[in-house]
C-alpha positions as CSV (number, residue, x, y, z in Angstrom):
1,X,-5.6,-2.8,16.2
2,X,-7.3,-0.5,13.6
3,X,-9.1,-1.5,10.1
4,X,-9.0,0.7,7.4
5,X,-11.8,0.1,5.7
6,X,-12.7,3.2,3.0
7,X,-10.6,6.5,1.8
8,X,-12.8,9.0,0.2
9,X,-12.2,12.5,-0.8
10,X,-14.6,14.7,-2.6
11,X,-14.4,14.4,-6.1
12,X,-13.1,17.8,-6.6
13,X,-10.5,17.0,-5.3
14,X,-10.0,13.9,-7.1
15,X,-6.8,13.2,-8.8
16,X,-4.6,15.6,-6.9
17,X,-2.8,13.3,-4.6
18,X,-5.2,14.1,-1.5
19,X,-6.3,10.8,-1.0
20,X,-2.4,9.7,-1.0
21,X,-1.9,12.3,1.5
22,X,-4.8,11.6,4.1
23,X,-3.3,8.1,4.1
24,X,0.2,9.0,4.7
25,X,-0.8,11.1,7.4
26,X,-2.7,8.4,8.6
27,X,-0.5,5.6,8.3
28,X,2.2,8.2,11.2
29,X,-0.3,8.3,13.2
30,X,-0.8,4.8,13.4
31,X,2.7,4.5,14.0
32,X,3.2,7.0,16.3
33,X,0.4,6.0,18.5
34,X,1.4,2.1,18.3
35,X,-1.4,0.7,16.6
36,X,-1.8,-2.0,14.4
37,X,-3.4,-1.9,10.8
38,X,-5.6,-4.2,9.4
39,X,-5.3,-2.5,5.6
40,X,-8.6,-3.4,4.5
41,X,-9.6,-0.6,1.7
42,X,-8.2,-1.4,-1.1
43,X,-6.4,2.0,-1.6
44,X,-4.6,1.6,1.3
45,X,-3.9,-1.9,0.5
46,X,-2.2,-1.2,-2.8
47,X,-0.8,2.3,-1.2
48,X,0.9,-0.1,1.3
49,X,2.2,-2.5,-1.9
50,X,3.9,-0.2,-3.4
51,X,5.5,1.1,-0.3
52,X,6.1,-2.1,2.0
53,X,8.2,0.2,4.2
54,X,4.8,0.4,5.9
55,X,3.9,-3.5,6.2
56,X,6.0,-3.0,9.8
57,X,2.7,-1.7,11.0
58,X,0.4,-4.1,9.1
59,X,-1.4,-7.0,11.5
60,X,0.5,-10.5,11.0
61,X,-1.7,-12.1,8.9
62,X,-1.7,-9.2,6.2
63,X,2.2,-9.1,6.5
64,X,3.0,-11.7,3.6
65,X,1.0,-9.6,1.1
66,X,3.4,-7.1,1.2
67,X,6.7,-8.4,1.4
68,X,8.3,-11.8,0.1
């Protein structure tokens, strides 16, 4: 089990789809390597709610806030 807890990207960068990105990468890995997320950062929480395709990774508990 892994918590996600922050995404940051340098504000430079801000606004150009890089924080999307580092958690799409993120979010194969996790599946890749079998591990469970506990989607605690709130841009991977709303990341995940708007693409519950990924809730099949998502801890038990966090599952009904992503699909109905």
């Amino acid at each position: 089990v892994i918590s996600l807890i922050h995404t940051e990207v340098p504000a430079e960068l801000s606004g150009k789809g890089v924080a999307t990105a580092l958690i799409e990468k993120t979010l194969h890995y996790l599946e890749d390597n079998h591990y469970i997320l506990v989607p605690l950062c709130p841009l991977v929480f709303a990341y995940i709610k708007k693409n519950p395709g990924w809730a099949r990774i998502v801890r038990d508990d966090f599952k009904s806030k992503f699909v109905s």
